[in-house]
C-alpha positions in Angstrom: 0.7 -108.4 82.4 1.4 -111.6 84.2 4.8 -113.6 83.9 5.9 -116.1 82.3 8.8 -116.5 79.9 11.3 -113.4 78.4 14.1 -112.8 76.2 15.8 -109.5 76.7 18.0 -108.8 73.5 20.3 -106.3 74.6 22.5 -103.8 72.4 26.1 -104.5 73.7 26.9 -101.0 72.1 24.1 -99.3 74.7 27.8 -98.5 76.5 27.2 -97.7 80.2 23.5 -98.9 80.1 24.3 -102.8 79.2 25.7 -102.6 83.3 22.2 -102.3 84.1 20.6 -105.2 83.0 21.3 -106.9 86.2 18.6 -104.4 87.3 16.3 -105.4 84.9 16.6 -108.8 85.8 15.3 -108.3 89.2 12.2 -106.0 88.4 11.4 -108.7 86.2 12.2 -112.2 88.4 10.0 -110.0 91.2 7.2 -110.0 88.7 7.1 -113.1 87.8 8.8 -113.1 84.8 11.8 -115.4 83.9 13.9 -113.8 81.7 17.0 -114.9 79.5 19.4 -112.6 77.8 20.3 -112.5 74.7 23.2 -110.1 73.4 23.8 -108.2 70.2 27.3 -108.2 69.1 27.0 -106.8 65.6 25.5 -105.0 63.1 21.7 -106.7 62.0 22.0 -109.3 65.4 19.0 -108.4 67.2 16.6 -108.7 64.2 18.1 -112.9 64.3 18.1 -112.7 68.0 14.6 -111.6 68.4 13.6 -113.8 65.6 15.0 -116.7 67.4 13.2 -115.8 70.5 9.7 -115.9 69.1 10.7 -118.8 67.2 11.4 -120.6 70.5 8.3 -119.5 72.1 9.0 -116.6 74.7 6.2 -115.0 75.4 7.8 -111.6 75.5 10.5 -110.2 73.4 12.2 -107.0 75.1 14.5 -104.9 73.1 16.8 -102.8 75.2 18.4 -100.5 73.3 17.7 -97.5 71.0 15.1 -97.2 68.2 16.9 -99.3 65.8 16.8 -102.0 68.2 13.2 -102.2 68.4 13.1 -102.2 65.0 14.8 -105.1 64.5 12.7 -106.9 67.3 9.6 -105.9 65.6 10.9 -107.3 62.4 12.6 -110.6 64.2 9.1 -111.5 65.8 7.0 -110.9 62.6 9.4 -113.0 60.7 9.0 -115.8 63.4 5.0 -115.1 62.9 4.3 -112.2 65.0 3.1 -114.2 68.0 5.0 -112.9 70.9 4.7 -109.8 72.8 7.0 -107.3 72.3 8.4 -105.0 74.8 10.4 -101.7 75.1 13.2 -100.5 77.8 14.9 -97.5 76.4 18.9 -97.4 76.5 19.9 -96.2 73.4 20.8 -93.1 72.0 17.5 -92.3 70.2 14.1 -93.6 71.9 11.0 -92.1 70.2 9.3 -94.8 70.5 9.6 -94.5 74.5 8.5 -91.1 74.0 5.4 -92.1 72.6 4.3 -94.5 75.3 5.6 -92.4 77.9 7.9 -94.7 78.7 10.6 -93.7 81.3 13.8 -92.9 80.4 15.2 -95.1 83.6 15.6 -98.3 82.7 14.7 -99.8 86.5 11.8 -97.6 86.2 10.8 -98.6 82.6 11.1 -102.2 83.7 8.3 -101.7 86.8 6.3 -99.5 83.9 6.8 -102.8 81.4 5.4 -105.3 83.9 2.2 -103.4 84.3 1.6 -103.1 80.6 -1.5 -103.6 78.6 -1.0 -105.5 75.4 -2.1 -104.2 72.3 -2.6 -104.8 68.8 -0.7 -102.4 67.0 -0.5 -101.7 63.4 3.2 -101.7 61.5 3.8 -100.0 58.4 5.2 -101.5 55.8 7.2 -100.9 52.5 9.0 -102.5 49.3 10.7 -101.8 46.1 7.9 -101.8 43.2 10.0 -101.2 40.4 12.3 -98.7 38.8 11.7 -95.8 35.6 14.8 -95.1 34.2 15.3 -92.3 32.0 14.0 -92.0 28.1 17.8 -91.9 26.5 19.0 -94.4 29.2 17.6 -97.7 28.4 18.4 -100.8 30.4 19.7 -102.9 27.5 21.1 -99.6 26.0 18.6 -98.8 23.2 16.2 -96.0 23.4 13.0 -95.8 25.3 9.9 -93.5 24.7 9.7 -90.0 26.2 8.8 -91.8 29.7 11.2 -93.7 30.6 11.7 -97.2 30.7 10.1 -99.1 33.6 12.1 -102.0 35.2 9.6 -104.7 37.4 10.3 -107.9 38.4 7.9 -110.3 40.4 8.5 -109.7 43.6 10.5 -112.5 46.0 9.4 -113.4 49.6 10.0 -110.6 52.1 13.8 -110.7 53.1 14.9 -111.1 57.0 15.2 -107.4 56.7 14.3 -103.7 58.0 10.8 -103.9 56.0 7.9 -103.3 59.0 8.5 -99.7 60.7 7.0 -99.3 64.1 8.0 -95.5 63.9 8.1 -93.6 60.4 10.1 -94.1 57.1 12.2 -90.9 56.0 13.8 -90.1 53.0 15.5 -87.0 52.3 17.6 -85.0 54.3 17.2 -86.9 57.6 18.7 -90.0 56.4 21.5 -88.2 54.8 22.4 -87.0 57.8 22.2 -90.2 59.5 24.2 -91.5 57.0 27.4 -89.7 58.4 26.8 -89.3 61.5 30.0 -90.3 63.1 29.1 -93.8 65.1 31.8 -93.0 68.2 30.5 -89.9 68.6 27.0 -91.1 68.5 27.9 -93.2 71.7 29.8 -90.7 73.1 27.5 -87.4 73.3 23.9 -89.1 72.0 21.5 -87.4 69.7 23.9 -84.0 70.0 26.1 -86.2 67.0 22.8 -85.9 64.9 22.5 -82.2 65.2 26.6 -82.0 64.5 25.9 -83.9 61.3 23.4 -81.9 60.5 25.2 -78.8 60.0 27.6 -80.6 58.1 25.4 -81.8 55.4 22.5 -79.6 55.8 24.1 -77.5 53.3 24.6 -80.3 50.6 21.1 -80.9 50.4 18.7 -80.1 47.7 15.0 -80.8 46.4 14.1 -83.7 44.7 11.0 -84.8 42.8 8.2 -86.4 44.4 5.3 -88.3 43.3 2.7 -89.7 45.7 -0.1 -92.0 44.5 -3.0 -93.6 47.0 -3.7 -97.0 45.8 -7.0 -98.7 46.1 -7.3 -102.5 46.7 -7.0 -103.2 43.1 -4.0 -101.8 42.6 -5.6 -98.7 40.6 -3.6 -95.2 41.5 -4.7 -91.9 42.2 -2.3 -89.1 42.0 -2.4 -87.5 45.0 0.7 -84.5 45.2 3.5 -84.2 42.6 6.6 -81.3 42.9 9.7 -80.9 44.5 10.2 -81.8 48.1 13.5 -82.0 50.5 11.9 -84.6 52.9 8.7 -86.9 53.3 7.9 -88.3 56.5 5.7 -91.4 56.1 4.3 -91.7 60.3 2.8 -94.8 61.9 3.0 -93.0 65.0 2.5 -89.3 65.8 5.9 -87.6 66.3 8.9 -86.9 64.6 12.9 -85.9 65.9 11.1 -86.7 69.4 9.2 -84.2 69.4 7.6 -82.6 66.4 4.3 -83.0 66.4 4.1 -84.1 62.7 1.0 -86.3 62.5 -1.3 -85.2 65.7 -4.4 -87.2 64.5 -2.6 -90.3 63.5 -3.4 -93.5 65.6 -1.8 -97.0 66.4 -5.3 -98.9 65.3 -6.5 -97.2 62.9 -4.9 -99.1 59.8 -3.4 -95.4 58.3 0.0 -94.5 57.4 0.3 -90.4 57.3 2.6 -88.9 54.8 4.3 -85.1 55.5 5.9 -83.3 52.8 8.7 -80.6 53.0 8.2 -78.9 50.1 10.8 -76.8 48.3 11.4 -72.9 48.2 14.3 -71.2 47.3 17.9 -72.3 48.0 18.2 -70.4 51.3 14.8 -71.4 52.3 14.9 -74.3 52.0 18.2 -74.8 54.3 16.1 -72.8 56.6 13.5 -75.3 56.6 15.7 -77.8 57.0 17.4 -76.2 60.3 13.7 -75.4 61.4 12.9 -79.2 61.5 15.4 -81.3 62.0 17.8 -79.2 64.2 15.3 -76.6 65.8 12.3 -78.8 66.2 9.9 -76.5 64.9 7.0 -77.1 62.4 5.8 -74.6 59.3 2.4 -75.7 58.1 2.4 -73.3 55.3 5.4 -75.7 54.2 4.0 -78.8 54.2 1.5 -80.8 52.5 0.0 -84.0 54.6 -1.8 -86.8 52.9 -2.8 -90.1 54.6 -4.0 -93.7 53.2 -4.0 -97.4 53.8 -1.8 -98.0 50.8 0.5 -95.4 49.2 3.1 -95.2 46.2 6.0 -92.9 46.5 8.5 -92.4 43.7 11.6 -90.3 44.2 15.0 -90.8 42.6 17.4 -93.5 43.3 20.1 -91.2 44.8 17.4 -90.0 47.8 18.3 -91.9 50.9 15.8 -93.6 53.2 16.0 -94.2 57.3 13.1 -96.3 58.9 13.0 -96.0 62.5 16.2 -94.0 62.6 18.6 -96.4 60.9 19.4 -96.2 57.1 18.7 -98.4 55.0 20.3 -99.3 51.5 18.2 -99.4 48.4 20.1 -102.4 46.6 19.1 -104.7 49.7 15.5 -104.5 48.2 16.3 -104.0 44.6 15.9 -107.6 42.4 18.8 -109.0 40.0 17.3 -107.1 37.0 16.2 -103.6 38.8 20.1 -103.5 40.6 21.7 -104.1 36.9 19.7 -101.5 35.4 20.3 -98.5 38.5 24.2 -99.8 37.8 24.2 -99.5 33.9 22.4 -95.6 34.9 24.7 -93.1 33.9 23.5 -90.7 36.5 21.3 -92.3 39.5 19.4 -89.2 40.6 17.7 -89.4 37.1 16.0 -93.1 37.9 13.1 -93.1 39.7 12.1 -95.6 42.6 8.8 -96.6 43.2 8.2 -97.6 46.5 5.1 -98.8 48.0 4.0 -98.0 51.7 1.3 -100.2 53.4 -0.1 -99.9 56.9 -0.5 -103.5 57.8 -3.2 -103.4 61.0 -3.0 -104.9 64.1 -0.2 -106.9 63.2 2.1 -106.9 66.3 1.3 -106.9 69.7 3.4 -104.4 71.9 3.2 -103.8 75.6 1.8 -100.3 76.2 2.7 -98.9 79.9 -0.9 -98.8 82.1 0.2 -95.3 83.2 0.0 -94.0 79.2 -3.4 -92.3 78.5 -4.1 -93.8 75.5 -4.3 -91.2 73.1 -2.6 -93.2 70.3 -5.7 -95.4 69.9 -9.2 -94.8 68.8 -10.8 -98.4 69.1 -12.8 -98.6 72.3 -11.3 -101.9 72.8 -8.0 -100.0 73.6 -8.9 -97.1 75.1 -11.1 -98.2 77.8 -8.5 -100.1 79.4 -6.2 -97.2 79.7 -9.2 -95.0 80.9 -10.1 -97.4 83.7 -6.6 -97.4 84.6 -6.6 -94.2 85.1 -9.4 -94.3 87.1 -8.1 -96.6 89.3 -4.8 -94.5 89.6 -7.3 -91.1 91.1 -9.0 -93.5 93.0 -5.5 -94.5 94.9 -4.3 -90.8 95.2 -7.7 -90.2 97.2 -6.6 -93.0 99.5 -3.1 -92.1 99.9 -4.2 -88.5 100.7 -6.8 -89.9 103.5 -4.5 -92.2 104.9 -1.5 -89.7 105.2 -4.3 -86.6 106.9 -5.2 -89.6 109.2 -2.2 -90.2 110.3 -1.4 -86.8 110.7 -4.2 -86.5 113.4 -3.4 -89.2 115.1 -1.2 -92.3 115.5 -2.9 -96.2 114.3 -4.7 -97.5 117.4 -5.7 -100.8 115.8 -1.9 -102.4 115.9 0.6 -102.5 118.5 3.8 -100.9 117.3 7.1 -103.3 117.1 8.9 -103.3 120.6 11.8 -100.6 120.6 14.3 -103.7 120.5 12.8 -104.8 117.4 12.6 -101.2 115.8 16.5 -101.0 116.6 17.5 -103.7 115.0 15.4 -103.4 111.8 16.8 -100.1 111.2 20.6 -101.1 112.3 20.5 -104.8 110.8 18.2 -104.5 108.0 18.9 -104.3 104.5 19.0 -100.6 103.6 17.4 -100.3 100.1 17.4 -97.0 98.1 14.6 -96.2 96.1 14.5 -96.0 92.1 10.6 -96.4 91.5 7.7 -98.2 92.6 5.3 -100.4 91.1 2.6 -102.3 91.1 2.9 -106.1 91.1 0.7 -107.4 88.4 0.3 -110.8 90.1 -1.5 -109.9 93.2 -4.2 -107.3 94.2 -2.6 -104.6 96.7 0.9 -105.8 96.2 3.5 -103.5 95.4 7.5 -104.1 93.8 10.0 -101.2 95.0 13.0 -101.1 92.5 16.2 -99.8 93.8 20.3 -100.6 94.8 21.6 -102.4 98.1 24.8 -101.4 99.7 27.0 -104.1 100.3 28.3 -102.2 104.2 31.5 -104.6 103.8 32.7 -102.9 100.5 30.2 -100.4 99.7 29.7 -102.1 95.9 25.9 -101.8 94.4 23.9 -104.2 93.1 19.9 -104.3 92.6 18.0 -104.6 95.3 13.9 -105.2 94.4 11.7 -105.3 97.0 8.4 -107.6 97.0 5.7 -106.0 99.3 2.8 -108.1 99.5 -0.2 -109.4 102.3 2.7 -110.6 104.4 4.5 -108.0 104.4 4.5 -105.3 107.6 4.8 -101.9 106.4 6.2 -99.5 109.1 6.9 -96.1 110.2 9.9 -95.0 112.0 8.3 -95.6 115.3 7.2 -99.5 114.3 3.4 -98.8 114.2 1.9 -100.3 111.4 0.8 -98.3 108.2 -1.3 -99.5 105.2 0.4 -100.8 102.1 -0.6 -98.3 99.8 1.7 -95.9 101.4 4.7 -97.9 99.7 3.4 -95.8 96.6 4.1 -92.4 98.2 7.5 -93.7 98.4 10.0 -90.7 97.0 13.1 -91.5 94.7 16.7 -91.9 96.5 14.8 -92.2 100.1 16.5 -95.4 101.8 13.9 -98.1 103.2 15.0 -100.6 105.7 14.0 -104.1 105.1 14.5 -107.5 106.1 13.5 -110.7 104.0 15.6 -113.1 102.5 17.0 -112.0 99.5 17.6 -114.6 96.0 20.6 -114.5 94.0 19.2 -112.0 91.6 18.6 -109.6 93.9 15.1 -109.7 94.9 13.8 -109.7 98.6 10.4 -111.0 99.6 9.8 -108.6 102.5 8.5 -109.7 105.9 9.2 -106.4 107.0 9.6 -102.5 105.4 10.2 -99.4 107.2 9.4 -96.0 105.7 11.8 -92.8 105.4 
């Protein structure tokens, strides 16, 4: 993916991670890429942030942060039109979407991974409030209605600059009431252990709710497709769930599905089981669940059932009209008013970066998965190399250069910039070029900062004894070695290297 312009929105709230951008910042000057920052200060930021950026014109939106914070740069750009490219560097304290991707959890290292991305068109899901039943002896203007209920609809306004696209899933049931109370300081404190800590806590509080799920055709005509009691539905646009459930194994990023999973009920001790078996334990009963998938789905369950979408909760009277929030407040008892939400996959409406080293099995087009294939390809093709080139040396030393004079040798590794190794990448911009991300020692007060090296055609790429070794070696290079180098260095940290010698 070749530079051009950025906008990293950053979650201050990230804690120890928001020190590393400065890292960041170099991976992405030494590919090209100029980047500006833009910081998250409160609640509901990033989603005006990002949509600022696209608004602007960045070519590339990065969210740098947890799930949530993707969420809201998904949302930001596809408010702003959904022209710019988003990307993803993991540093908050869930990242399923990085899991997907197999993105690394290093943010230098997920930096070199973003800058040789692919960009795809990837489909969002996609929900709204379609009206409310409340209950026969509880009418909205008090009288009484017929055995069904009474239905409350209002035309619906313009999309709201809110959560409403979900890269991830939407939940609703006993996932989002744990989120709910999860206590936010110990969130940042001790990560996804607060979610399992909250879990116990309300685990037991939970109980089965109704559920109703429809498909709807492109006329609006329903089909009743499962009705019963449930204690969680999972509506996927991607394949896992709690990081690592394998909920929805055939779902795809291109295929213009949303998959639904629901929990069913069994007794009350079972059914706490269940819970503990998902959401805490990670473990998946088929025999209780039921899995239905569709372009366009309708999901009633009652008002008092909570719903996260890409791990943050949302609140149902942010989507509720004048005249559906006045009825669920004249209710006499929420949990008997139904909500009818409708779920759309929305296809190939964003375009994310997708690391070259993923192996595409998220996509079915051919479009897609070719380019990851040949990638991989390309990536056998160098270890072949690299393993010639290392048994050839091991025979015997490089006849066709002269190694550096032991002067020159001396001073490179006494006077050159020592550079320790994070992760290697490719540079996107030029064929056989290489970026090494890492930290430089200051040796007058031993303080860090980035260090990112440029190896390129002009570079001389050495051995310990000065001869001459091919470039492609630079990828062999192992995490926390220290390189020597010399190059002039720029202000952010990046050093166009004239010369590199190997551990």
């Amino acid at each position: 993916m070749h530079g051009k312009r950025a906008c990293l929105v950053a979650d201050l709230r990230a804690g120890n991670d928001v020190v590393k951008i400065p890292d960041l910042i170099a991976v992405l000057d030494a590919a090209g890429w100029k980047t500006d920052i833009s910081l998250k200060e409160y609640g509901g930021e990033s989603l005006k942030l990002a949509e600022k950026a696209a608004k602007d014109g960045y070519d590339l939106v990065i969210g740098y942060g947890g799930d949530g914070t993707l969420n809201d740069v998904v949302n930001g750009v596809m408010f702003a039109g959904g022209k710019s490219i988003i990307g993803d560097i993991p540093g908050g304290t869930f990242n399923e979407w990085a899991g997907e991707i197999d993105l690394p959890g290093d943010a230098m290292k997920a930096a070199l991974d973003l800058v040789n991305s692919y960009v795809c068109d990837v489909d969002l899901g996609f929900f709204e409030v379609e009206g409310l039943t409340l209950p026969a002896h509880n009418g909205a203007n008090g009288s009484d209605a017929d055995e069904q209920g009474e239905e409350v609809h209002e035309k619906p306004k313009k999309a709201g600059k809110r959560r409403q696209y979900f890269l991830l899933h939407a939940g609703l049931g006993a996932d989002a009431a744990i989120m709910a109370h999860i206590n936010k300081p110990l969130k940042y404190h001790v990560g996804p252990l607060a979610f399992d800590l909250s879990g116990i806590k309300e685990l037991p509080q939970q109980r089965p709710f109704p559920v109703e799920i429809r498909a709807l055709n492109d006329s609006g005509n329903a089909e009743m497709l499962w009705q019963g009691d449930a204690w969680q539905l999972i509506v996927n646009n991607t394949r896992r769930y709690a990081g690592s459930i394998d909920i929805s194994p055939d779902a795809y990023l291109d295929d213009g599905l949303i998959d639904v999973t629901v929990i069913t009920s069994g007794g009350g001790l079972t059914t706490i089981q269940e819970a503990v078996d998902y959401l805490l334990l990670r473990k998946v009963d088929k025999n209780a669940t039921q899995s239905f998938r569709g372009a366009h789905l309708s999901i009633s369950v009652p008002a008092t059932i909570l719903m996260e979408l890409d791990g943050s909760v949302v609140k149902l009277d942010d989507y509720l009209r004048k005249g559906e929030r006045k009825a669920l407040q004249q209710a006499q008892d929420a949990s008997t008013v139904m909500v009818h939400y409708r779920f759309d996959a929305v296809p190939a409406s964003v375009r994310m970066a997708i690391p070259r080293s993923y192996d595409g099995a998220m996509f079915e087009k051919p479009a897609h998965k070719k380019q990851f294939e040949k990638a991989a390809r390309q990536h056998r093709q160098d270890e072949e190399k690299i393993a010639e080139l290392e048994h050839r040396q091991s025979e015997q030393h490089s006849q066709q250069e002269q190694p550096l004079s032991s002067q020159k040798v001396e001073a490179l590794q006494k006077q050159g910039q020592t550079v320790r190794v994070a992760g290697v990448g490719l540079d996107p911009n030029q064929k056989d070029a290489f970026i090494i991300a890492g930290t430089y020692q200051h040796k007058n007060d031993d303080k860090l900062e980035p260090a990112v090296v440029c190896v390129d055609q002009h570079t001389l790429v050495l051995n310990q004894q000065g001869e001459q070794v091919a470039p492609l070696l630079v990828e062999t290079l192992p995490e926390g070695k220290p390189i020597n180098v010399e190059g002039k260095r720029n202000k952010r940290g990046v050093i166009h290297a004239d010369y590199v010698m190997m551990p």
